[in-house]
C-alpha positions in Angstrom: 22.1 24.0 -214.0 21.6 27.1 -211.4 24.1 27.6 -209.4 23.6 26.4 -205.7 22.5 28.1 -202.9 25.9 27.8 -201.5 25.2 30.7 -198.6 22.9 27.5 -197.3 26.5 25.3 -197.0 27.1 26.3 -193.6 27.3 23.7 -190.5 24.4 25.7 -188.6 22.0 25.5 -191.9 21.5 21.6 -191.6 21.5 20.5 -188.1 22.0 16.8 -187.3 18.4 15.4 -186.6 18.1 11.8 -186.3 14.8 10.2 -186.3 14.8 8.2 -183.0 15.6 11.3 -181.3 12.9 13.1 -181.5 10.3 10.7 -182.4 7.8 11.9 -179.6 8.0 15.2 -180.2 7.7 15.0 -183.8 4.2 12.6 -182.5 3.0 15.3 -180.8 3.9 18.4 -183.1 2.7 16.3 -186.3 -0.8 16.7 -184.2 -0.4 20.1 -184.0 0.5 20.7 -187.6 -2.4 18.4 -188.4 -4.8 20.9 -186.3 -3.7 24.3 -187.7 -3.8 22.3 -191.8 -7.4 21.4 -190.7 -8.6 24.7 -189.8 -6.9 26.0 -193.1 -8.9 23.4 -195.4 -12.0 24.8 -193.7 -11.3 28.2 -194.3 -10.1 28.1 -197.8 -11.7 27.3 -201.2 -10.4 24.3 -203.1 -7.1 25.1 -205.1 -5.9 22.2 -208.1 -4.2 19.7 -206.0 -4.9 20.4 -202.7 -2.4 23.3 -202.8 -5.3 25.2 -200.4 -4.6 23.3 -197.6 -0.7 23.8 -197.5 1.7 25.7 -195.2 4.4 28.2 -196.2 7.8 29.3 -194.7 8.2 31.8 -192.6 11.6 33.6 -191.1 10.2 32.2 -187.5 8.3 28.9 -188.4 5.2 27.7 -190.6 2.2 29.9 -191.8 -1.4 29.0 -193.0 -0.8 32.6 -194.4 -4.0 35.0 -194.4 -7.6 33.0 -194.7 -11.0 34.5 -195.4 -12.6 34.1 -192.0 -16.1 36.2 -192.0 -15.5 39.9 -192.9 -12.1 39.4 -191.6 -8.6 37.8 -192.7 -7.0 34.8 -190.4 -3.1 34.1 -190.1 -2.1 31.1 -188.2 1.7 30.7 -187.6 3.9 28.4 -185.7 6.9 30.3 -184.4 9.5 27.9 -183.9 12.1 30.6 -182.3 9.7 31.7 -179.2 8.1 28.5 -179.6 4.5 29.9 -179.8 1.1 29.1 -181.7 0.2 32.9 -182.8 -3.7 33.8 -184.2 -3.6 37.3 -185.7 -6.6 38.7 -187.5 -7.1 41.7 -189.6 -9.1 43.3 -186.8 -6.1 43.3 -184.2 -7.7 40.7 -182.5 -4.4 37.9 -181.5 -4.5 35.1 -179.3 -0.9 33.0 -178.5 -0.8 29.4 -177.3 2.7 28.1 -176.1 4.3 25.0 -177.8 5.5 23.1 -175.1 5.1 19.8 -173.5 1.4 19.4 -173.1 -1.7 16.7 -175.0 -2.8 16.9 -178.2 -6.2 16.4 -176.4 -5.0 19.5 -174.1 -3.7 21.3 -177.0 -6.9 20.6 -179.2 -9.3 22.4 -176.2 -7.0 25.3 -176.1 -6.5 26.2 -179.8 -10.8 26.0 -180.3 -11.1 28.3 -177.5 -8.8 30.5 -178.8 -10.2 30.4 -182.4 -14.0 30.6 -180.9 -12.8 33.8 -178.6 -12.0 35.3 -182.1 -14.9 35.0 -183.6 -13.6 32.0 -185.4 -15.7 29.1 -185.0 -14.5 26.4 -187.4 -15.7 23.1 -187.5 -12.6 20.4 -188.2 -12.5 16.6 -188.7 -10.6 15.5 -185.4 -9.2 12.3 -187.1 -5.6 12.7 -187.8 -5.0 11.5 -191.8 -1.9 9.4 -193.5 -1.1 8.0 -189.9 -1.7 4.0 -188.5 -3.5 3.9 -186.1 -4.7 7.5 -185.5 -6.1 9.0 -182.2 -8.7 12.0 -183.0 -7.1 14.9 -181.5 -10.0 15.6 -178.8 -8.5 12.2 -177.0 -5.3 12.2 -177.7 -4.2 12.0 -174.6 -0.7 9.4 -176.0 1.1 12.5 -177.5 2.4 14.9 -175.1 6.3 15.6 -175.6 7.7 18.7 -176.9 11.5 19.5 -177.1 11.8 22.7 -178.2 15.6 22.3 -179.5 14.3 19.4 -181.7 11.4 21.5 -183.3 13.7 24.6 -184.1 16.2 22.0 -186.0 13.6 20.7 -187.8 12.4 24.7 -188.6 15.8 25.2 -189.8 15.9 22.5 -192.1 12.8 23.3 -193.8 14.3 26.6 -194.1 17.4 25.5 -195.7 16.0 23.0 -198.0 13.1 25.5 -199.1 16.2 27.8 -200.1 17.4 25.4 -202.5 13.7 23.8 -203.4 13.2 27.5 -205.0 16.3 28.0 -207.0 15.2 24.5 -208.3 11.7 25.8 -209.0 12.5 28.7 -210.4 14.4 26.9 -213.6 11.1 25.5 -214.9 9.0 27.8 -216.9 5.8 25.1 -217.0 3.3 24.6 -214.6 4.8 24.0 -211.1 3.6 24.0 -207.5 5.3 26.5 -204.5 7.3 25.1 -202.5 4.9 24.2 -199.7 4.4 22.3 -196.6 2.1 19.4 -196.4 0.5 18.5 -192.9 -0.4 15.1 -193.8 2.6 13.2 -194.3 4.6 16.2 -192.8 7.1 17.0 -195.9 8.0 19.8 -197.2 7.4 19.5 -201.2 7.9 21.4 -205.0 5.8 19.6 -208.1 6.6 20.1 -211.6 3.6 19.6 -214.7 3.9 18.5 -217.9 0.4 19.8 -218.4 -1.0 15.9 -219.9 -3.8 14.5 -218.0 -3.0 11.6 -215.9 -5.0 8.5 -215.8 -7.7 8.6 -213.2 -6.7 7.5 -209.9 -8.4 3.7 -209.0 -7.3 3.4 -204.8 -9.0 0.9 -202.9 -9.6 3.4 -200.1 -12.8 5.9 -201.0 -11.1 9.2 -198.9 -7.4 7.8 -200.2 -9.0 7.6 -203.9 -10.7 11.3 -203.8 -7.6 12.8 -202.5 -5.3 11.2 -204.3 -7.3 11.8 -207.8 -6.9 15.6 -207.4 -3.4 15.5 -206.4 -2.5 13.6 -209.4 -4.9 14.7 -211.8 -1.9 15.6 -214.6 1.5 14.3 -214.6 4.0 15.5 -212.5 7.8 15.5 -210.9 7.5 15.9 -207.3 10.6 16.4 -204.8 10.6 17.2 -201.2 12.1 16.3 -197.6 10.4 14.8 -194.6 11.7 13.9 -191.1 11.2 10.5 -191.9 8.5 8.1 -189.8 7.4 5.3 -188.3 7.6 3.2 -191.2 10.9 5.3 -192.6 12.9 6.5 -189.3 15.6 8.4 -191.4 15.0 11.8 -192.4 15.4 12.1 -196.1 15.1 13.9 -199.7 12.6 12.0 -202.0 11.8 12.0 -205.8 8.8 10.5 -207.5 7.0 10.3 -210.5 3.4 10.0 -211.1 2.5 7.8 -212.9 6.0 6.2 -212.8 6.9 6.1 -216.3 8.8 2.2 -217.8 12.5 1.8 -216.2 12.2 5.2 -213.9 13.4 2.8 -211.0 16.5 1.7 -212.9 17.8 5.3 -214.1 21.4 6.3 -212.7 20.6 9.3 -210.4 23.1 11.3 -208.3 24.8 11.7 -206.0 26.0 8.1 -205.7 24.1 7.6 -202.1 20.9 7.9 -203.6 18.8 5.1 -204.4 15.4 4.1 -205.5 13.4 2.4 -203.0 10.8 -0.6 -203.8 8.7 0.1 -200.5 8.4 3.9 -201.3 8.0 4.2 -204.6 10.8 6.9 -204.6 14.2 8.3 -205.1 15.5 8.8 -201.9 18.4 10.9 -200.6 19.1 10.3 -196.8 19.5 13.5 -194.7 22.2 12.4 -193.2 24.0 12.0 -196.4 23.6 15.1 -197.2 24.4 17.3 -194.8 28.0 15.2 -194.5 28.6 16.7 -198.1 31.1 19.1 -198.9 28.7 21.3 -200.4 25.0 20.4 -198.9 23.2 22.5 -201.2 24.9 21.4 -204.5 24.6 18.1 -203.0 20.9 18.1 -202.8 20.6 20.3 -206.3 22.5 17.5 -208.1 19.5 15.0 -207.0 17.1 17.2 -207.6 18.4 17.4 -211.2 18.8 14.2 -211.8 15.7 12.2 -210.8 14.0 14.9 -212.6 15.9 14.7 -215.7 15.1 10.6 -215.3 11.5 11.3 -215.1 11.3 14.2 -218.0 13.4 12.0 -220.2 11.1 8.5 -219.7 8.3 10.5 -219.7 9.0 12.1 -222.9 8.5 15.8 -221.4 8.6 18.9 -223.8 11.9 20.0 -222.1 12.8 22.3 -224.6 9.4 24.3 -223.8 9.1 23.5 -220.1 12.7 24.7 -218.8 14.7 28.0 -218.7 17.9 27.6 -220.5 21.0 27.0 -218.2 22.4 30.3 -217.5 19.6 32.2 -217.9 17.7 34.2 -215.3 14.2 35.2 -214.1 14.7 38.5 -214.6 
């Protein structure tokens, strides 16, 4: 096992952030997110798995990074220490929108206009995805809070578990995703291969079935954090399989708080439990490693060909 990202131990690097807090804000922002992920599916080419639509990391927030947009590139960012929207384009051309307490419907209007005063006019689905009961954005008019504090702890957390999403990335020599952000269900997220074919996806829901059949075309591992929801209200680590090999749900995984859950499908590490740890990051490393060694193991993986031997480096 790598050793953990133990600079990522400190107090400041995992923030308390419990669910019920925030839970407008997080409405609201979700929206946004939802907004900027659109305009990048419209921009970009189809990648395997969807991994065109995803957001990246950034020292200050979230990036669509740069998107072909006419003769010019596009970067969308959300800066979560000045707590800004920022367009730049290859041209010099920039536009800024403030994240702060204001409609989705409000914050729809302004981020077109700003995108159309670039030169950018794209065309997006206003129908927010994996949410009951969703409000298109142009009449949203619900979803209006924004706590600034709550959004930069939820930043930092990203930031911290990304750290340690990497290190654990970076041990696999197969085929394996970044270490991305997903819009939809708001998570950040690393998938590992084993390069079979899965069988075809058969959801009852037509747009659930064609998105869902190029996410999980092959087999994978897949790992992440999200803030938790309305169904969930905990903030929490996950680990699935898909497909779930026999007796995944029964394999001993650590640390001793985690737990597979029926409703979810998943391994789940609470935040909270976590970040109480001695050592966060070796905390989280140790589940990471585990439900994937479950999964590999049931699965029957080519571990010997997929992983970097323990104690090995990149370099």
């Amino acid at each position: 096992m790598f050793a953990p990202t133990r600079s990522f131990d400190s107090p400041g690097a995992w923030p308390a952030l419990p669910f019920a807090s925030w839970r407008d804000t997080w409405a609201t922002l979700h929206m946004w997110l939802q907004m900027v992920g659109k305009a990048r599916l419209a921009l970009t080419p189809l990648v395997n798995h969807w991994w065109n639509v995803a957001l990246y990391l950034t020292p200050r927030g979230l990036t669509t990074s740069a998107m072909p947009c006419g003769e010019r590139a596009l970067e969308i960012e959300f800066d979560f220490l000045d707590h800004q929207l920022h367009l730049r384009a290859s041209n010099g051309s920039a536009r800024d929108l403030a994240l702060a307490p204001r409609s989705v419907a409000d914050f729809y209007r302004e981020f077109l206009a700003a995108l159309k005063s670039m030169g950018a006019e794209v065309k997006i689905w206003t129908v927010p995805v994996e949410i009951p009961d969703p409000i298109p954005f142009d009449r949203d008019t619900v979803h209006a809070a924004y706590d600034s504090q709550a959004a930069h702890n939820f930043w930092r957390i990203l930031l911290s578990s990304g750290a340690v999403l990497e290190q654990f990335r970076a041990r696999f020599l197969g085929k394996c995703s970044p270490v991305h952000f997903f819009w939809g269900g708001c998570d950040l997220a690393v998938t590992r291969f084993n390069g079979r074919r899965a069988p075809e996806r058969q959801d009852a829901d037509p747009i659930l079935r064609k998105i869902m059949r190029e996410a999980y075309s092959h087999e994978v591992l897949s790992a992440g954090w999200w803030p938790g929801s309305l169904q969930f209200p905990d903030p929490a680590f996950y680990a699935y399989a898909a497909p779930e090999p026999a007796g995944f749900a029964q394999q001993p995984v650590r640390p001793r708080q985690a737990a597979y859950n029926k409703d979810l499908g998943e391994f789940i590490l609470l935040y909270e439990d976590m970040r109480r740890a001695a050592s966060p990051s070796a905390t989280l490393m140790e589940f990471l490693e585990s439900t994937y060694e479950a999964g590999a193991n049931l699965g029957q993986w080519d571990r010997a060909a997929l992983e970097r031997p323990a104690g090995t480096s990149a370099a």
